[in-house]
N, C-alpha and C positions, 0 to 999 in steps of 0.2 A: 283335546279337552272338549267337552260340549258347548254347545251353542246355548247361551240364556235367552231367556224371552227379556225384551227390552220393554221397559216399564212407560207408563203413554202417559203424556200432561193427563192431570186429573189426579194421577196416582198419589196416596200422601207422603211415599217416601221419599219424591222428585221433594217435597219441600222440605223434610228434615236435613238439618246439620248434621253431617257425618263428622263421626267421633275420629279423633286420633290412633295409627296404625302405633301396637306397644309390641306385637309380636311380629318377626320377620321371619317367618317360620314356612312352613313348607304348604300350607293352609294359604298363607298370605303370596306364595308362588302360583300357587293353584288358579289363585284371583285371578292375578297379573295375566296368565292364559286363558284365564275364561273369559274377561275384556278382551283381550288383544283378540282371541278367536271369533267373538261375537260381533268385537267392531267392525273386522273384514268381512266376516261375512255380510254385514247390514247392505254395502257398503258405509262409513263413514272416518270421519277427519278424525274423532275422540270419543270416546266411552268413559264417564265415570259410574262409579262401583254404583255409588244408589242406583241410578239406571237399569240393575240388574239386580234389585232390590236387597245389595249389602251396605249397610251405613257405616263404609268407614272410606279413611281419606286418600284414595287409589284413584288415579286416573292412566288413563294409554292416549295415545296420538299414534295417528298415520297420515302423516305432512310432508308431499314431493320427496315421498318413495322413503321418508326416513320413518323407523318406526319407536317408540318409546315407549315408557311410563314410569310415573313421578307418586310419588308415597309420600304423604303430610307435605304437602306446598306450601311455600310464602312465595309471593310476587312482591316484583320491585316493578310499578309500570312507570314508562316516558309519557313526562306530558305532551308528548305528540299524539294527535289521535288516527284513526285513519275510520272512516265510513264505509258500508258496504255490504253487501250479502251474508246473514247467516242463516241456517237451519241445526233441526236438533233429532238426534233420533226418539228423541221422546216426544215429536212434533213431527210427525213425517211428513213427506212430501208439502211440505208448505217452507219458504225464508221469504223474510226480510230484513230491512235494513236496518242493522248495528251501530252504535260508535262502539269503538273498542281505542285501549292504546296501541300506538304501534308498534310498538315492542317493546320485550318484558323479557323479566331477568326472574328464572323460577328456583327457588332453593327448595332442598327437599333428601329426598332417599331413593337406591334403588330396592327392588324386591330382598335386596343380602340385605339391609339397613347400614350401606354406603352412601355418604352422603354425595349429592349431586347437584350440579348447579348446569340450568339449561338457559342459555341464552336464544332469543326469535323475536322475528321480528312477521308483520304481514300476517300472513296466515298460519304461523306456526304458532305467532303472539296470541291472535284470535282464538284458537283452539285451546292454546293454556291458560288463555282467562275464563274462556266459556263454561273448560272442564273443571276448572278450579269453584267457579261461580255453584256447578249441582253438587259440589264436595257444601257448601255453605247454604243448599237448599233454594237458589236460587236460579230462575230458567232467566233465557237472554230474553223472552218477551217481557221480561219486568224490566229490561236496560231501553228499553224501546219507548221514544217520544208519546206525549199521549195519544195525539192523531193515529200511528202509528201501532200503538197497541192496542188504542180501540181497534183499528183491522184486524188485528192480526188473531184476537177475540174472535170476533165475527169468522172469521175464515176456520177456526178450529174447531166453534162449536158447529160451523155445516161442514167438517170433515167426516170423510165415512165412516174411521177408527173411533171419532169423538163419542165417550161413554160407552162404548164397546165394555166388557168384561175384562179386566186384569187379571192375570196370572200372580195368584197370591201364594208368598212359600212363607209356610210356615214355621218349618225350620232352616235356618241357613246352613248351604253343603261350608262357609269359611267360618273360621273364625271371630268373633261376635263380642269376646270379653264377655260374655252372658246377661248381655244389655237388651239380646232381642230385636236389634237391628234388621 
């Protein structure tokens, strides 16, 4: 499957709420490989769908060689938390530091619209709250202390990418409900 261009903080569809997946269709498989292919190739931990400018509710993971992806998420997170390094491919080459919980219990679908339930903890947790988080339009430099997001500000708006040109698609190659997403 092709490679997407991955969408760069600034972009407005990193902040829209992606809608619920209603078709499990072969369109909606298509997806599932165009993240998993684009993720690998970035390198990165997770891809979700906005990312590759589709609004709906698709994520993938590649966490200690396991590979996934999860269709319409609900999280159950541990009040435990755990602190620590993240970045985003729609923030490149720049992390900082997170709280996240430490592990989380994900309910959801696979691409057939089998339902699945993913249990992680650490860094699998991390990744399935972050990817869940740009499903809801929201990036991890908004979970970030203020000290800490005022940096992390500064450091993006003197990135090289920072307001670079976006790859705008005007029609999506998936599935859409014909909402335009």
């Amino acid at each position: 499957m092709p490679i997407q261009p991955i969408r760069l903080f600034g972009d407005p569809v990193l902040r829209k709420p992606a809608i619920e997946v209603v078709d499990f269709d072969k369109e909606l498989r298509r997806l599932v490989e165009d993240l998993t292919d684009t993720m690998m190739e970035a390198p990165g931990a997770g891809l979700a769908a906005p990312q590759i400018g589709v609004g709906l509710r698709v994520f993938t993971w590649h966490v200690d060689g396991e590979l996934g992806h999860l269709v319409n998420p609900r999280l159950e997170l541990s009040s435990d938390t755990q602190h620590g390094p993240e970045g985003c491919l729609s923030i490149p080459d720049l992390s900082f530091d997170c709280t996240r919980a430490l592990s989380v219990v994900a309910h959801g679908f696979d691409m057939h619209g089998e339902p699945v339930v993913i249990e992680g903890s650490e860094l699998l947790a991390r990744a399935i709250q972050h990817e869940t988080d740009h499903l809801d339009g929201v990036l991890f430099v908004d979970r970030l202390d203020a000290d800490a997001r005022k940096a992390a500000m500064k450091a993006i708006r003197e990135a090289e990418w920072f307001g670079l040109e976006q790859p705008r698609v005007k029609v999506s190659p998936h599935a859409t409900n014909g909402l335009g997403f």
